[in-house]
N, C-alpha and C positions, 0 to 999 in steps of 0.2 A: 882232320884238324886244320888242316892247312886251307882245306877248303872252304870251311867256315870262317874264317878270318879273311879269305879273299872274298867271300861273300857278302861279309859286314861294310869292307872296305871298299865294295865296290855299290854298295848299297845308299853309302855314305854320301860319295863321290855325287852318286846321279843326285840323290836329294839335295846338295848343293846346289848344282847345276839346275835343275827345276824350281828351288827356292828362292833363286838370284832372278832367274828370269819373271817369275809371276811376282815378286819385288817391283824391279825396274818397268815392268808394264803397268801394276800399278800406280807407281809414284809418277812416270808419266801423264797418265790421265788423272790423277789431282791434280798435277801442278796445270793442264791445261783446262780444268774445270775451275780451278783457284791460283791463277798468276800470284805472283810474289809483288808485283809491281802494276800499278794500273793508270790510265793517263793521267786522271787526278793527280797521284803522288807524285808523276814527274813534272807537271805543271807546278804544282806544291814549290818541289825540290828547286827549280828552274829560279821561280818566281822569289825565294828565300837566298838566295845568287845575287838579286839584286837586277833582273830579267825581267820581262815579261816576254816568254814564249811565245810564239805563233801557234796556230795549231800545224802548221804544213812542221814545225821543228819538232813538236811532242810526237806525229806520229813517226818522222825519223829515227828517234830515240826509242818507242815502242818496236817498228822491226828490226832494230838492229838490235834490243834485248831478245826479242824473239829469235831472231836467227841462230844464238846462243844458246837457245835453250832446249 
């Protein structure tokens, strides 16, 4: 008895643990097949500031989003 409850509970545990991981390796390659943000929008965003950005400033803003992520 005891050991079918530690069996469940240990059964439990790993599926977690392997469903967090193939999760997070997922969501990683969406987000690097489909950015959240792309130069466009931050030129956009920049440029709505009352700016006009450079391009050598949007790509600043783009690695230092990246770096982040």
């Amino acid at each position: 008895m005891w050991e079918d409850i530690l069996l469940v509970v240990i059964g439990l545990l790993i599926g977690l643990v392997i469903g967090f991981v193939v999760a997070r390796t997922m969501m990683k390659k969406y987000m690097k097949k489909n950015p959240p943000i792309n130069e466009k929008m931050i030129e956009a965003m920049m440029s709505s500031m009352g700016r006009k950005p450079s391009q050598k400033q949007v790509r600043q803003v783009m690695n230092q989003m990246n770096r982040y992520m």
